[in-house]
C-alpha positions, 0 to 999 in steps of 0.5 A: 154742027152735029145731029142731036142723038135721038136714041137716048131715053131720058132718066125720068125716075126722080121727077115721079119719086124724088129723093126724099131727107132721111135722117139718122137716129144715132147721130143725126146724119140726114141723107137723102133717099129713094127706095124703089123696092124693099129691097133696093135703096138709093142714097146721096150723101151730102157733105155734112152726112159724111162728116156727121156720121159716126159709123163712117168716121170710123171706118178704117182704110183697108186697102191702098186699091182703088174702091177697096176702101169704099164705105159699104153703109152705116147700120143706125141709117140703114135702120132709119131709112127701112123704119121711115119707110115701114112707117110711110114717111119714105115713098116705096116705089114697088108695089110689092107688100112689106115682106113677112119676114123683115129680118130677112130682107135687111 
């Protein structure tokens, strides 16, 4: 029998902040999300967020290399998920203020 390793820190993030539903405004897609700064934004996308999203069913293959056709974002979530999270309805894990200048920091 082996000996359990003791070096190993368990990830305990989304037991303090779980993801929370967000949902588009442009084609109802709902992801759910985790924003640990204004900056920095985690997303799961379900099955049924994949096949709603607009922006992704029309994303073209660009590449026969692997990752290079990765989905880099839909634009109408992206703006729901900073618009829910100015609004309080998205936790910001960060302390740090909304910054000035949002069209800056998309």
């Amino acid at each position: 029998m082996s000996t359990p390793r003791t070096d190993v820190r368990l990830d305990v993030r989304l037991e303090a902040a779980p993801m929370q539903p967000v949902g588009c405004g442009t084609c109802g897609a709902t992801v759910l999300a985790r924003k640990s700064s204004w900056d920095q934004t985690t997303l799961q996308w379900t099955a049924a967020a994949l096949a709603t999203c607009a922006e992704r069913r029309t994303t073209t293959a660009g590449s026969e290399r692997p990752n290079r056709n990765a989905f880099t974002g839909c634009s109408a979530l992206t703006a729901a998920i900073r618009a829910a999270a100015v609004a309080g309805q998205l936790d910001v894990q960060s302390d740090e203020p909304l910054p000035t200048n949002p069209e800056a920091h998309p």
